[in-house]
C-alpha positions in Angstrom: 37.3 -85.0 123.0 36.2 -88.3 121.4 32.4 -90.0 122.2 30.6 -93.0 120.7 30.7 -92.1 117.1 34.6 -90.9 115.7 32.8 -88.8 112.9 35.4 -90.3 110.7 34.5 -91.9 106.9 33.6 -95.9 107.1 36.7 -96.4 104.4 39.3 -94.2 106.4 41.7 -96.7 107.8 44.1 -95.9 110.5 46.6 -97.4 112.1 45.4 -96.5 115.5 42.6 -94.1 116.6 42.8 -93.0 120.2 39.8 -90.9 122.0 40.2 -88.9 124.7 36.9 -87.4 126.2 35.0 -87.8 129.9 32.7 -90.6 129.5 34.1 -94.0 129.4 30.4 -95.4 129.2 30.6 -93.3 125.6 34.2 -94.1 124.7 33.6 -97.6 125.3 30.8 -97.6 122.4 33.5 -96.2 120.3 34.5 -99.3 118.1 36.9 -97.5 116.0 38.7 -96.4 118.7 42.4 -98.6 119.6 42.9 -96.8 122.7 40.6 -94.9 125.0 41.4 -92.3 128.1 39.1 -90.7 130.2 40.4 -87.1 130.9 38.5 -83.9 131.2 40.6 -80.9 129.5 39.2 -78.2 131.4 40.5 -79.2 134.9 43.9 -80.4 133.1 44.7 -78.9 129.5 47.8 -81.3 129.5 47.7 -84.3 126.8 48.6 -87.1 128.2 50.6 -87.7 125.2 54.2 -87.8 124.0 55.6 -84.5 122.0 55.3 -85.3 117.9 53.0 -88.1 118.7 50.2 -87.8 116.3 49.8 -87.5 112.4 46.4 -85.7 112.9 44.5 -84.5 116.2 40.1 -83.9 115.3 37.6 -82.2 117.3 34.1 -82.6 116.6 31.4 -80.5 118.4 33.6 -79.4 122.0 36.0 -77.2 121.1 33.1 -74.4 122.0 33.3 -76.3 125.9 36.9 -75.6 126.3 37.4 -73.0 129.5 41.4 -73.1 128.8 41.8 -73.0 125.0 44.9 -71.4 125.0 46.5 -74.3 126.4 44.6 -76.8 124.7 46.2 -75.4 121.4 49.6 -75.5 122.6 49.0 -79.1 123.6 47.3 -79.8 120.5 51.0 -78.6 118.5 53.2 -80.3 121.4 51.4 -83.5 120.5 51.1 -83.4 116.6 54.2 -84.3 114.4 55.8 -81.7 112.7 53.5 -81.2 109.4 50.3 -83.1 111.6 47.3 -81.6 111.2 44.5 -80.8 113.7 40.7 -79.7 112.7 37.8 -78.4 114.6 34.5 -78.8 113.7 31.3 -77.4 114.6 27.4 -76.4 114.0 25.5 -73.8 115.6 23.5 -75.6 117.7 25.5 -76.0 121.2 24.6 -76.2 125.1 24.3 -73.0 125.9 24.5 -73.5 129.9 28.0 -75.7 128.7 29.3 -73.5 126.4 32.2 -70.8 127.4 30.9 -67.5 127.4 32.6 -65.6 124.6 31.0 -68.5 122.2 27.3 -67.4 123.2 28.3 -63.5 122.3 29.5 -64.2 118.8 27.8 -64.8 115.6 28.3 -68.5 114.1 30.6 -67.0 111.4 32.5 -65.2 114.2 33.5 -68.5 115.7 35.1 -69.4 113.1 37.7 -66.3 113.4 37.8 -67.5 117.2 39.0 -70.7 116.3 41.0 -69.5 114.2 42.7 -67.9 116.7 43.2 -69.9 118.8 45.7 -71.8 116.5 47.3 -68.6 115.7 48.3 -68.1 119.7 50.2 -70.9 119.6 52.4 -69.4 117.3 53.0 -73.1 115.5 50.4 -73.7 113.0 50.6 -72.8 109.3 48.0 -73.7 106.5 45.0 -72.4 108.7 41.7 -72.2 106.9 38.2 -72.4 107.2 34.9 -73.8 105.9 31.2 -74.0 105.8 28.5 -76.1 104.8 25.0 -75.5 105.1 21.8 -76.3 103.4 22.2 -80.5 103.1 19.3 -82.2 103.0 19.2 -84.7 106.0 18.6 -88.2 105.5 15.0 -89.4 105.0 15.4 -91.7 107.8 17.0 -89.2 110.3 14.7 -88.7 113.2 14.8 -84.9 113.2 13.8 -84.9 109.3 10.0 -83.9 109.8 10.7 -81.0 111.8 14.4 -79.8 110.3 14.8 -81.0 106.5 17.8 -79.4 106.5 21.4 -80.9 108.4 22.6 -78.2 110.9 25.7 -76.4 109.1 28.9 -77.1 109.6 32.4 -75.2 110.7 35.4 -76.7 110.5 38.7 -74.8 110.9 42.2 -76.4 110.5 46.0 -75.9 110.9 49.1 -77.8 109.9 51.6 -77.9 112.9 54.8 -75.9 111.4 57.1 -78.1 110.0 60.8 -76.5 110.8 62.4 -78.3 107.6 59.9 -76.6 105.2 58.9 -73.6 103.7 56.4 -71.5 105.5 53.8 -70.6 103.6 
């Protein structure tokens, strides 16, 4: 569920860094990127992928869109290599008319848990934490820094895909 900007560190180097989202206009912008798909995961939840394909799988800002979670997360440990890791971020600020309807019920801290469970329903992620940051001072030059001072907080919630040759723990 990749856009213009991969949200990744400037001095993060990777061998390749594929984005999947539904604008190709967007993904095109994307000069991080090595490879680019358009596909929409709420009319197919399939990845388009081969099994144990990926050493890490992020989400930034989307995974409160998805209308087929459930087998988005199955996809998510089909794809990722045995000890791979996949992490979902996101703030509380959202498109409401966008957003799946259990997200707009819960409280932000809530969502969290939701996440959370949806990597436990796969049954194949271990490791599975959570964290929060709020209060960060936005840049001076940010365009929003007159009227918010502060950054939107951030969620992030991540798993390890199970890895049959070690320990769980």
């Amino acid at each position: 569920m990749s856009s213009w900007v991969s949200h990744l560190p400037e001095d993060l180097h990777t061998e390749n860094l594929v984005g999947l989202g539904m604008n190709a206009e967007e993904l095109d912008e994307n000069g991080r990127l090595t490879e680019r798909l358009v596909h929409d995961l709420n009319r197919d939840p399939s990845l388009p992928f081969t099994a144990d394909s990926f050493d890490a799988v992020i989400c930034t800002v989307s995974v409160e869109y998805l209308t087929r979670p459930l087998e988005v997360f199955d996809e998510l440990a089909r794809v990722l290599r045995p000890g791979g890791i996949a992490i979902m971020t996101f703030s509380n600020r959202w498109f409401p008319p966008k957003a799946v309807r259990i997200w707009t019920e819960l409280h932000e801290f809530e969502r969290m848990g939701l996440v959370m469970e949806y990597f436990n329903r796969t049954g194949q992620f271990v490791d599975i934490e959570t964290s929060s940051l709020r209060g960060m001072p936005r840049p001076y030059d940010d365009k929003y820094f007159h009227e918010m001072p502060y950054a939107d907080p951030v969620y992030a919630v991540w798993g390890r895909k199970n890895d049959p040759g070690k320990s769980i723990h």
